[in-house]
MIRO-322817 format. One record per atom (N, C-alpha, C): residue number from 1; residue in three letters; atom name; x, y, z. Coordinates in pm, whole numbers, always signed. Example, Ala and Ser with C-alpha at 12.3 -4.5 7.8 and 13.67 -1.06 7.14 Angstrom:
+-----+---------+-------+--------+--------+--------+
! num ! residuo ! atomo !     xx !     yy !     zz !
+-----+---------+-------+--------+--------+--------+
!   1 !     ala !     N !  +1319 !   -569 !   +780 !
!   1 !     ala !    CA !  +1230 !   -450 !   +780 !
!   1 !     ala !     C !  +1320 !   -330 !   +780 !
!   2 !     ser !     N !  +1285 !   -225 !   +708 !
!   2 !     ser !    CA !  +1367 !   -106 !   +714 !
!   2 !     ser !     C !  +1290 !     +3 !   +787 !
+-----+---------+-------+--------+--------+--------+
//
This chain:
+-----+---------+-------+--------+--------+--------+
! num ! residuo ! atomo !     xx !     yy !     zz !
+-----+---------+-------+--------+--------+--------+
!   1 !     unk !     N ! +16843 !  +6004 ! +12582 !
!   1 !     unk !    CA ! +16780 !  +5874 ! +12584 !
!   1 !     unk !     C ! +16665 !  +5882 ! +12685 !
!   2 !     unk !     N ! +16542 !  +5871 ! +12630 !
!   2 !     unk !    CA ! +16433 !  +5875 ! +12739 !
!   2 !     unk !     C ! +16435 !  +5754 ! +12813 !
!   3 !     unk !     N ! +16382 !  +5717 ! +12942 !
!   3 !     unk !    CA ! +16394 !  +5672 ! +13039 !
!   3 !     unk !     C ! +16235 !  +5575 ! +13004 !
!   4 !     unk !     N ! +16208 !  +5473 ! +12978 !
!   4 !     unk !    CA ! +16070 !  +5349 ! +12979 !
!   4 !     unk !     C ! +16034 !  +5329 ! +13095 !
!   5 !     unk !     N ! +15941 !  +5367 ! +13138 !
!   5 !     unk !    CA ! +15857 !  +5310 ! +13227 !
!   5 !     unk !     C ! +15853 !  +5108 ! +13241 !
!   6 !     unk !     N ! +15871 !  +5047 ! +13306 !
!   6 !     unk !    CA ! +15869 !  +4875 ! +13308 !
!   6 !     unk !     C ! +15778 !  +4835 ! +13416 !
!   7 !     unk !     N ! +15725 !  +4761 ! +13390 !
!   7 !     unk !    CA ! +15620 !  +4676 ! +13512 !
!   7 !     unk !     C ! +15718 !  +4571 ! +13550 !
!   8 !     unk !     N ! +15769 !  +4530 ! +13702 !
!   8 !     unk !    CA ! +15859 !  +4422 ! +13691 !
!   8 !     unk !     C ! +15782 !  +4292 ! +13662 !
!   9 !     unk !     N ! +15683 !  +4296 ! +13698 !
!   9 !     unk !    CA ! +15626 !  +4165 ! +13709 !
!   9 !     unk !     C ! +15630 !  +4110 ! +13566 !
!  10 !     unk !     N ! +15597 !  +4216 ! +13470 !
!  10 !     unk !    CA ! +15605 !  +4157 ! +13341 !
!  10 !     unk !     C ! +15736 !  +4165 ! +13272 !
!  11 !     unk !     N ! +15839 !  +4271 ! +13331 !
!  11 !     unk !    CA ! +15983 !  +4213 ! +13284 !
!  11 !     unk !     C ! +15971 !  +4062 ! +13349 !
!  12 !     unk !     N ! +15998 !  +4067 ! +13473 !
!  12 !     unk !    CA ! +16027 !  +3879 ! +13511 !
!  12 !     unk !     C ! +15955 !  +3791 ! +13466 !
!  13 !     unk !     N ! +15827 !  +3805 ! +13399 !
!  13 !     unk !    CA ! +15736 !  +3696 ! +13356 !
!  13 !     unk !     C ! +15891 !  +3707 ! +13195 !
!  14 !     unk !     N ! +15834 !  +3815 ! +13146 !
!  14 !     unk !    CA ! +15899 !  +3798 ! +12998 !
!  14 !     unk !     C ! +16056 !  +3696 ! +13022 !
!  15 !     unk !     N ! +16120 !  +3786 ! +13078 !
!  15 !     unk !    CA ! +16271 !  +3700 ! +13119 !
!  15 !     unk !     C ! +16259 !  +3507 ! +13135 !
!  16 !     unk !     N ! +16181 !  +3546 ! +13245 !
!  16 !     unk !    CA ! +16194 !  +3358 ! +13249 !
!  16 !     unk !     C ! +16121 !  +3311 ! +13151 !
!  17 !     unk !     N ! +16027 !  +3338 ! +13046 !
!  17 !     unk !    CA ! +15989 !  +3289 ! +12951 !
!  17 !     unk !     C ! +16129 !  +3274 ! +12870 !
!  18 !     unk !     N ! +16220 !  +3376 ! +12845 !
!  18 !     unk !    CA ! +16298 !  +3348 ! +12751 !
!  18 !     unk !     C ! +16394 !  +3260 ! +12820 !
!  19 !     unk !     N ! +16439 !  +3262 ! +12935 !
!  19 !     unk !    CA ! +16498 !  +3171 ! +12954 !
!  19 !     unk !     C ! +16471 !  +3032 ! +12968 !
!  20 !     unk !     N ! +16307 !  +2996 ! +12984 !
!  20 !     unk !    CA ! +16252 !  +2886 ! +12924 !
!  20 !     unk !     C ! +16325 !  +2819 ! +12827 !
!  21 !     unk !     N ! +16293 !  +2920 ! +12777 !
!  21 !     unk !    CA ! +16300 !  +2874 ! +12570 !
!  21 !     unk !     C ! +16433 !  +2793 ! +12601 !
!  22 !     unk !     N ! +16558 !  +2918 ! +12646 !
!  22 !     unk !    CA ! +16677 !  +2900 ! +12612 !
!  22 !     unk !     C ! +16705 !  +2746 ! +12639 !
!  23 !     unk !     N ! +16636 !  +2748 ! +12791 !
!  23 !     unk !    CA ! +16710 !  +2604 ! +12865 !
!  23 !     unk !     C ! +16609 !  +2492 ! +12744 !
!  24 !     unk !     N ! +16503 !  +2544 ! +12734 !
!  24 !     unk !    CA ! +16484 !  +2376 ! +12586 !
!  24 !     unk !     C ! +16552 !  +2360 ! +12534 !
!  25 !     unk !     N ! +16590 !  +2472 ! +12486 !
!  25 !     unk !    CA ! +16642 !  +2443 ! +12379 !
!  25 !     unk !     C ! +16794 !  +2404 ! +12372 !
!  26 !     unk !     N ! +16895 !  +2456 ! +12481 !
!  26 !     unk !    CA ! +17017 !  +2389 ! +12542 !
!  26 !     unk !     C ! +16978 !  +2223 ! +12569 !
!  27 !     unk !     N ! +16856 !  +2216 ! +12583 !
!  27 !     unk !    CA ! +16838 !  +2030 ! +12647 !
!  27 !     unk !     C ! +16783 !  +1942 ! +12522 !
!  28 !     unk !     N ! +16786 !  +2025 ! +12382 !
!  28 !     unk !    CA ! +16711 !  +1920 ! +12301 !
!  28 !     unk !     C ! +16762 !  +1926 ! +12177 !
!  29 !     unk !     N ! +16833 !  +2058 ! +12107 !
!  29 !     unk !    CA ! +16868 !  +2110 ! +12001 !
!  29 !     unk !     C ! +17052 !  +2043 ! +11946 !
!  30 !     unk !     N ! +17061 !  +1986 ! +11828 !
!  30 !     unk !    CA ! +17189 !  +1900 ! +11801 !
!  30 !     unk !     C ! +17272 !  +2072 ! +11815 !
!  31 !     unk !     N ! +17284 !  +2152 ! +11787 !
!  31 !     unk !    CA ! +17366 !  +2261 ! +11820 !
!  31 !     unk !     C ! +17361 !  +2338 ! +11938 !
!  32 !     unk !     N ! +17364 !  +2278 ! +12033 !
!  32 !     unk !    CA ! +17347 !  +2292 ! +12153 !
!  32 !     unk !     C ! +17482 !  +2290 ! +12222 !
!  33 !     unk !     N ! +17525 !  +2367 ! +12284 !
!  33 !     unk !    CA ! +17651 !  +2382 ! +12352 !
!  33 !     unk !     C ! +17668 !  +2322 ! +12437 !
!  34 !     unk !     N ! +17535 !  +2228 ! +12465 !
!  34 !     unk !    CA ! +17548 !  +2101 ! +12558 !
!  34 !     unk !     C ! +17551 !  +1975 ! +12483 !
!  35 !     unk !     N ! +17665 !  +1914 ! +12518 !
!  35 !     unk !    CA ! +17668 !  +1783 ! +12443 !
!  35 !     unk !     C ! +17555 !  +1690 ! +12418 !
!  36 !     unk !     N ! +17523 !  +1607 ! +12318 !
!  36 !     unk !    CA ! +17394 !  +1527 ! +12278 !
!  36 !     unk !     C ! +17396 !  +1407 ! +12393 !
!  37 !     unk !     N ! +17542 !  +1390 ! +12468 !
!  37 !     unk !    CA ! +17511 !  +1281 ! +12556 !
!  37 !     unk !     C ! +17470 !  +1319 ! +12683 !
!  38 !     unk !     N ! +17479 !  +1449 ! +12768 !
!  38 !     unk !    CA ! +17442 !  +1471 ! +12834 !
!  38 !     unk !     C ! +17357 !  +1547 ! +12845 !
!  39 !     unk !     N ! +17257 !  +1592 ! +12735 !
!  39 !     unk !    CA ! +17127 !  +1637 ! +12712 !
!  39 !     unk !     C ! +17026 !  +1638 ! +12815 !
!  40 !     unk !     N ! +17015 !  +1476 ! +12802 !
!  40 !     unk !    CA ! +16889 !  +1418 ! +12870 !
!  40 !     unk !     C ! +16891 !  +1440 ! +12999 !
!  41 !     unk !     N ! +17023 !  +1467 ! +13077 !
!  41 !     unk !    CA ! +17058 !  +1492 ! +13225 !
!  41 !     unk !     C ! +17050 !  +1666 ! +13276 !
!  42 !     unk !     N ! +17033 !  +1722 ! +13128 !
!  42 !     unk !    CA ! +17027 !  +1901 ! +13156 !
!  42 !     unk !     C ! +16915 !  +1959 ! +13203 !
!  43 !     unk !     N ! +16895 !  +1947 ! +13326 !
!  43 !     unk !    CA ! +16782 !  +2010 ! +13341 !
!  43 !     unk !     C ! +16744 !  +2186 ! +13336 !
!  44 !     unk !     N ! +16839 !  +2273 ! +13363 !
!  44 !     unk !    CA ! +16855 !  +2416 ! +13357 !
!  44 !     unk !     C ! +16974 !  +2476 ! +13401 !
!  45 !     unk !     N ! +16922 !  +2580 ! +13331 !
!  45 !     unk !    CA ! +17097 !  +2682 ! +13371 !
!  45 !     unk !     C ! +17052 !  +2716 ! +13526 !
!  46 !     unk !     N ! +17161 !  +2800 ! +13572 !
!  46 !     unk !    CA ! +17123 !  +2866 ! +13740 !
!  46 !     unk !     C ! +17111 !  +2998 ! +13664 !
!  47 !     unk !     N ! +17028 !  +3050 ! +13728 !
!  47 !     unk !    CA ! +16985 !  +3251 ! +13660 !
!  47 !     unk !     C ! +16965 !  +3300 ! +13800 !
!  48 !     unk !     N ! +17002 !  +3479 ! +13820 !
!  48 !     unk !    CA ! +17011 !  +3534 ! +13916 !
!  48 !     unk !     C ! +16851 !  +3584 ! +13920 !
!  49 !     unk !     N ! +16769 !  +3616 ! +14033 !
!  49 !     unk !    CA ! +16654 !  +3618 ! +14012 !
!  49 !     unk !     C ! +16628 !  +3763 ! +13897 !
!  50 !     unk !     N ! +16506 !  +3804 ! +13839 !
!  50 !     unk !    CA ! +16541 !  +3876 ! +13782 !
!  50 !     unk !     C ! +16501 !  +4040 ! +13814 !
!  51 !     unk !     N ! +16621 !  +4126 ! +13787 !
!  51 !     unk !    CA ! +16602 !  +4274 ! +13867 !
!  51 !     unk !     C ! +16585 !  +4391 ! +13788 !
!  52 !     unk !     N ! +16547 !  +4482 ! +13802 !
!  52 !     unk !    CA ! +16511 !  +4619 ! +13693 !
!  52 !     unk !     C ! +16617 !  +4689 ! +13690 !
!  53 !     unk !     N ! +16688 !  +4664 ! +13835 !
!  53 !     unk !    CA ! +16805 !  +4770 ! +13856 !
!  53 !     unk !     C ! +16934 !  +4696 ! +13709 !
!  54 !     unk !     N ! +16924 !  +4601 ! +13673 !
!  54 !     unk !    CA ! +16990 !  +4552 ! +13585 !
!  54 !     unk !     C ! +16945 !  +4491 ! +13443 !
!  55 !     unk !     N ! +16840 !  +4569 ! +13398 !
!  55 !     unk !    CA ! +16753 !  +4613 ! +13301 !
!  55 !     unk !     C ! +16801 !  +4791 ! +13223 !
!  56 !     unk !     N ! +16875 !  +4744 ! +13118 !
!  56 !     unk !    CA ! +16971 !  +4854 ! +13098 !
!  56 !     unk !     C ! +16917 !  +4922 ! +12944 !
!  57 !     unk !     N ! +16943 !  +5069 ! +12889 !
!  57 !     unk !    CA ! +16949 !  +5070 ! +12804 !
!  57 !     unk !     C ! +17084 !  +5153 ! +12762 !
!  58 !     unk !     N ! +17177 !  +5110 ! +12615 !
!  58 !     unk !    CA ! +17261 !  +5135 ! +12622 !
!  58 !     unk !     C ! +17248 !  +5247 ! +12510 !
!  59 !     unk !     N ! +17365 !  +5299 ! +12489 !
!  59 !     unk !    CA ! +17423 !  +5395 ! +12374 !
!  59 !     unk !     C ! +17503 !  +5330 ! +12290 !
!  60 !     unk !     N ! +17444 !  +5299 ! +12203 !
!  60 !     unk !    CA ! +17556 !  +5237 ! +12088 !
!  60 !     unk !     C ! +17601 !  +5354 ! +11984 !
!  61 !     unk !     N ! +17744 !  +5344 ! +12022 !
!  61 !     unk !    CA ! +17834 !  +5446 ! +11953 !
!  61 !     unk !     C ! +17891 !  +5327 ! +11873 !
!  62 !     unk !     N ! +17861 !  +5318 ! +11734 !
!  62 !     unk !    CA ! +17942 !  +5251 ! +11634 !
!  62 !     unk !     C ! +18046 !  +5295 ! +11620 !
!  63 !     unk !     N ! +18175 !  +5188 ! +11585 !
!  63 !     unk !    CA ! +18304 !  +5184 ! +11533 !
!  63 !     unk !     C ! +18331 !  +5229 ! +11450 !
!  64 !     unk !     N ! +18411 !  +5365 ! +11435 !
!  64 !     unk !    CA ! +18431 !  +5430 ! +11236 !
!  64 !     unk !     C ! +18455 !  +5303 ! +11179 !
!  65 !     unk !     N ! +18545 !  +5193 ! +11193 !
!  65 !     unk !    CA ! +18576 !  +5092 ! +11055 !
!  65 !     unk !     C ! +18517 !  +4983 ! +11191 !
!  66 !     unk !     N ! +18455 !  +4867 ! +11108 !
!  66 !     unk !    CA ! +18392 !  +4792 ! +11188 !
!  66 !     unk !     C ! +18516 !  +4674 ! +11170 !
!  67 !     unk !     N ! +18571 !  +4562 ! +11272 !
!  67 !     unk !    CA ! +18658 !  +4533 ! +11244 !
!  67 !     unk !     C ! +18576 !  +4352 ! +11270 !
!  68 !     unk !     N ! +18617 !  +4268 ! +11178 !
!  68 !     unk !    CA ! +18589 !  +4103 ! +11176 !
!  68 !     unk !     C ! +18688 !  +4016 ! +11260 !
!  69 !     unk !     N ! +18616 !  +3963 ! +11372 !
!  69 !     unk !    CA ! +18711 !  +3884 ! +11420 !
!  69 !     unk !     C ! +18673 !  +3737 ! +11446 !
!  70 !     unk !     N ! +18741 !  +3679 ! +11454 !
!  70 !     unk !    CA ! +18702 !  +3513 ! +11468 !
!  70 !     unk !     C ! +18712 !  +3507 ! +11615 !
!  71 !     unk !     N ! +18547 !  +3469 ! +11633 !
!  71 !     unk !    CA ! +18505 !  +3425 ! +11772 !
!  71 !     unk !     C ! +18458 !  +3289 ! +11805 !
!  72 !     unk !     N ! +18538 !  +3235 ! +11886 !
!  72 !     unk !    CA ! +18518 !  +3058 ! +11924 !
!  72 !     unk !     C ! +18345 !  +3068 ! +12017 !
!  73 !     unk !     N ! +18268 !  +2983 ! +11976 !
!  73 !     unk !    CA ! +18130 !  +2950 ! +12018 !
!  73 !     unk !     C ! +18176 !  +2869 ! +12155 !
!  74 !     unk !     N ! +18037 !  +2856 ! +12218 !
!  74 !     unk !    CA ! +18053 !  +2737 ! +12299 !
!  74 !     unk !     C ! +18021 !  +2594 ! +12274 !
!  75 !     unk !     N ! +17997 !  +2608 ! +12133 !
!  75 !     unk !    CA ! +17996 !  +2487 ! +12074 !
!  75 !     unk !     C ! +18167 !  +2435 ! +11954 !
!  76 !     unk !     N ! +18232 !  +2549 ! +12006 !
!  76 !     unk !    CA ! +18402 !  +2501 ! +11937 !
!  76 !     unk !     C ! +18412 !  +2584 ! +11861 !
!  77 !     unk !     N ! +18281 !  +2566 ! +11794 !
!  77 !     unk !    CA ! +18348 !  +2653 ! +11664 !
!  77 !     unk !     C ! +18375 !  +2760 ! +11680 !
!  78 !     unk !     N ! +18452 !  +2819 ! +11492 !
!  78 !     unk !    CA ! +18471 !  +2990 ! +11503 !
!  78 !     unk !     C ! +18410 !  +3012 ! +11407 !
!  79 !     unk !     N ! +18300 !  +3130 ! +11464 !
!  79 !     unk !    CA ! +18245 !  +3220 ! +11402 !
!  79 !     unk !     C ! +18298 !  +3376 ! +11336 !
!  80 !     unk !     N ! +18300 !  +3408 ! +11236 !
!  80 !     unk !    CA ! +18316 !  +3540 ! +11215 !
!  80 !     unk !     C ! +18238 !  +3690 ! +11317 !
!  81 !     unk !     N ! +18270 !  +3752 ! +11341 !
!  81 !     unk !    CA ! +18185 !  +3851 ! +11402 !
!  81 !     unk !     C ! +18212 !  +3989 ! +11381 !
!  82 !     unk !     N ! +18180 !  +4095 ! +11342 !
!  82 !     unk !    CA ! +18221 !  +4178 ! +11358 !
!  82 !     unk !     C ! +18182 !  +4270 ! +11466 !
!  83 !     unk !     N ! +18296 !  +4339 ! +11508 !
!  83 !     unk !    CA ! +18352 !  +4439 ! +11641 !
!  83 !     unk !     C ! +18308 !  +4526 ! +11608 !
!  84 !     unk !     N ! +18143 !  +4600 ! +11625 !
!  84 !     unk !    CA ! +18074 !  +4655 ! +11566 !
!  84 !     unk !     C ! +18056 !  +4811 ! +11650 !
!  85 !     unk !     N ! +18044 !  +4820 ! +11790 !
!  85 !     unk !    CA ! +17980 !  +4942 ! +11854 !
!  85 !     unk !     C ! +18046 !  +4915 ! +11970 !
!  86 !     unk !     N ! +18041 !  +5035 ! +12098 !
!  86 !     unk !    CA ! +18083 !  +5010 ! +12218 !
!  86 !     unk !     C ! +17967 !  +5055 ! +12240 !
!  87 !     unk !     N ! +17870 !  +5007 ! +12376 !
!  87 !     unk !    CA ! +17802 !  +5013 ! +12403 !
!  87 !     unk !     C ! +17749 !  +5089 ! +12573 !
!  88 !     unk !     N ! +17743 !  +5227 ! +12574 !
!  88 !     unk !    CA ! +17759 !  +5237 ! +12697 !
!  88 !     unk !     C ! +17631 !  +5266 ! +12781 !
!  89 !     unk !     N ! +17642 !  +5265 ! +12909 !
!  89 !     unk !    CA ! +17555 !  +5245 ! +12994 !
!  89 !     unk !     C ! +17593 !  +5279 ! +13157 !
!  90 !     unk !     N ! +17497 !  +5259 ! +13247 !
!  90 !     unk !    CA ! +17503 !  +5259 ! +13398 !
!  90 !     unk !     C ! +17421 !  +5162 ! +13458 !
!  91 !     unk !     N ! +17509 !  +5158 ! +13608 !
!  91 !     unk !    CA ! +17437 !  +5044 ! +13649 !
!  91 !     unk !     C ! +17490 !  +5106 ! +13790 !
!  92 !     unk !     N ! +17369 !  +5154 ! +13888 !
!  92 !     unk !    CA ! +17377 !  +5212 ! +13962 !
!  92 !     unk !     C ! +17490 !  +5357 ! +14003 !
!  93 !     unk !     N ! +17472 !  +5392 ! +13918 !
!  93 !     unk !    CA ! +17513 !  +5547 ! +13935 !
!  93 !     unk !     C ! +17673 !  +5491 ! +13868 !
!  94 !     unk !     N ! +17733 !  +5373 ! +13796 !
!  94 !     unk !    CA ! +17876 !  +5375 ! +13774 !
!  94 !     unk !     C ! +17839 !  +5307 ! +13619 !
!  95 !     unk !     N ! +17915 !  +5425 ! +13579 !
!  95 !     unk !    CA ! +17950 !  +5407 ! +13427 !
!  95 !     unk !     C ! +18030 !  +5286 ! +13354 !
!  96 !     unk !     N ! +17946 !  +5215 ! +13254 !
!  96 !     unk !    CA ! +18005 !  +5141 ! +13209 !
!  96 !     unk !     C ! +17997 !  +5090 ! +13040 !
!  97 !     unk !     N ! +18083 !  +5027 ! +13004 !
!  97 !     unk !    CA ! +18104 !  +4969 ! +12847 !
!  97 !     unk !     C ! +18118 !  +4853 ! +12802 !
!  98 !     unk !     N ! +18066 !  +4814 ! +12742 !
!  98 !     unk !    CA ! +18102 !  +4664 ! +12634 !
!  98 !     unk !     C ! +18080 !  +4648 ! +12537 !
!  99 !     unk !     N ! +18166 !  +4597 ! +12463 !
!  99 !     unk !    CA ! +18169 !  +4557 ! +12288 !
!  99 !     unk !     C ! +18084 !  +4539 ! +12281 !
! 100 !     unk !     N ! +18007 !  +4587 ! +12155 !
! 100 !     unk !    CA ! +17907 !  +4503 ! +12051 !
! 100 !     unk !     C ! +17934 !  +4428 ! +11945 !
! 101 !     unk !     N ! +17939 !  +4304 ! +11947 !
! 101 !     unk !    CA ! +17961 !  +4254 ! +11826 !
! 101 !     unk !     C ! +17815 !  +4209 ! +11720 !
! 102 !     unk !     N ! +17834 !  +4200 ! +11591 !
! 102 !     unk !    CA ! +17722 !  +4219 ! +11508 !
! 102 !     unk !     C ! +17760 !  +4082 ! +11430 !
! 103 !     unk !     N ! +17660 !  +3938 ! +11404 !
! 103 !     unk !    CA ! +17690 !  +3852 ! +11298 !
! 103 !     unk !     C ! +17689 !  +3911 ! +11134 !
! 104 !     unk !     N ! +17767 !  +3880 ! +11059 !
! 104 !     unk !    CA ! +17780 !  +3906 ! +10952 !
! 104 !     unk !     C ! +17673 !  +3883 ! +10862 !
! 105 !     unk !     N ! +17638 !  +3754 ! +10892 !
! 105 !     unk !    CA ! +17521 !  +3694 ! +10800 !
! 105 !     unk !     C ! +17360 !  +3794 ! +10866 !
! 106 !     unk !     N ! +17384 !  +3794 ! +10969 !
! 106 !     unk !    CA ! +17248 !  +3832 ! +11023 !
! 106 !     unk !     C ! +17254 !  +3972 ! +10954 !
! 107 !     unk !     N ! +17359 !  +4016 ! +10959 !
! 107 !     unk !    CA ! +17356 !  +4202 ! +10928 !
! 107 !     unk !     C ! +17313 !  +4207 ! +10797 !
! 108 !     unk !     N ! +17352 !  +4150 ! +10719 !
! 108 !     unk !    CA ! +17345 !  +4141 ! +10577 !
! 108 !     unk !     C ! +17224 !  +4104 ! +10512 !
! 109 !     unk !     N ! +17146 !  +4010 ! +10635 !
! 109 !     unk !    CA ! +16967 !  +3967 ! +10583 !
! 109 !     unk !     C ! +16883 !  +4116 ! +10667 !
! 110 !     unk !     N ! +16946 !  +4188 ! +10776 !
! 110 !     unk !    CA ! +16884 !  +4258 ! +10842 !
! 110 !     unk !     C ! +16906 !  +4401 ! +10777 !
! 111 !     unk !     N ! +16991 !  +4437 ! +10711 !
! 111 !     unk !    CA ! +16992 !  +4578 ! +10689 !
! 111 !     unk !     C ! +16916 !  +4711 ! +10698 !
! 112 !     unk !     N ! +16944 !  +4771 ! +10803 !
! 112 !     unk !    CA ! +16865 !  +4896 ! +10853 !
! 112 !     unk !     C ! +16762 !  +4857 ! +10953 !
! 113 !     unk !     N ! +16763 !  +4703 ! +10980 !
! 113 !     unk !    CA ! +16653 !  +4718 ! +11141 !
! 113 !     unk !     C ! +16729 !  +4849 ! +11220 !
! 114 !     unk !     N ! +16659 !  +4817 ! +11340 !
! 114 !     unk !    CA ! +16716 !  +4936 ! +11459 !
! 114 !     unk !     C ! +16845 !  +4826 ! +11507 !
! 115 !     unk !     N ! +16882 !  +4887 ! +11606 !
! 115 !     unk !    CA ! +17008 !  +4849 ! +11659 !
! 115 !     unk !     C ! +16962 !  +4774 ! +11814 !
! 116 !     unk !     N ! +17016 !  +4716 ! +11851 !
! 116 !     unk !    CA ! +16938 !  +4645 ! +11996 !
! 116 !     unk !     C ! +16969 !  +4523 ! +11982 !
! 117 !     unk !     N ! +16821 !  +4425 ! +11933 !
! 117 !     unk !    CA ! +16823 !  +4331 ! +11933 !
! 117 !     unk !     C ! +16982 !  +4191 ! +11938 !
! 118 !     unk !     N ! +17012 !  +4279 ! +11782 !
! 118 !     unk !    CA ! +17073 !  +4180 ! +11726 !
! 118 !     unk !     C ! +17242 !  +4208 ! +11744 !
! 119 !     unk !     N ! +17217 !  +4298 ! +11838 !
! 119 !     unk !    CA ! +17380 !  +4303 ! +11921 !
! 119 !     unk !     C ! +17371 !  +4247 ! +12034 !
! 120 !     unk !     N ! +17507 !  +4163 ! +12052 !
! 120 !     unk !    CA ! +17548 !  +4084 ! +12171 !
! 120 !     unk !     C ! +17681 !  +4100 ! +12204 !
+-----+---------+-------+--------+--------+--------+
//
């Protein structure tokens, strides 16, 4: 895995742009994991400032059988997901892993993008 060169200034510009977005859209959107009555009172999430040292790229080793599980949102519901890749990585010299899960619907309109994005 080659190693990207990053400018922080423009990782942190990019980051808080997206977390812009996010917090609008937590303060205005009816599927919003913030309730419609306390919307108007949301002003933002708390975010840790943002760091390179935690700017990661991972190894996604896919699952021989990918397995579907029902995952509760923070909006209640359950979503389907499938248990798609383990994903590994470092974060200061200590090795580490976490599930990838893949939406069903998204996979199925996306077929054969790259891998990244649309794992969470």
């Amino acid at each position: 895995m080659s190693e990207e060169v990053v400018d922080a200034q423009a990782y942190a510009s990019a980051l808080n742009e997206m977390r812009q977005e996010k917090d609008e859209y937590f303060g205005s959107e009816p599927d919003s994991p913030i309730p419609a009555e306390e919307q108007a009172n949301f002003a933002r999430l708390q975010y840790y400032p943002p760091s390179l040292a935690y700017r990661v790229q991972a190894r996604v080793i896919p699952f021989e059988h990918a397995e579907t599980v029902q995952m509760p949102t923070t909006t209640g519901h359950i979503r389907p997901q499938l248990r798609y890749a383990e994903l590994r990585f470092s974060v200061n010299g200590e090795d580490l892993h976490l599930t990838g899960y893949l939406d069903p619907h998204y996979a199925e309109h996306h077929h054969g993008h790259e891998h990244g994005v649309e794992l969470f």
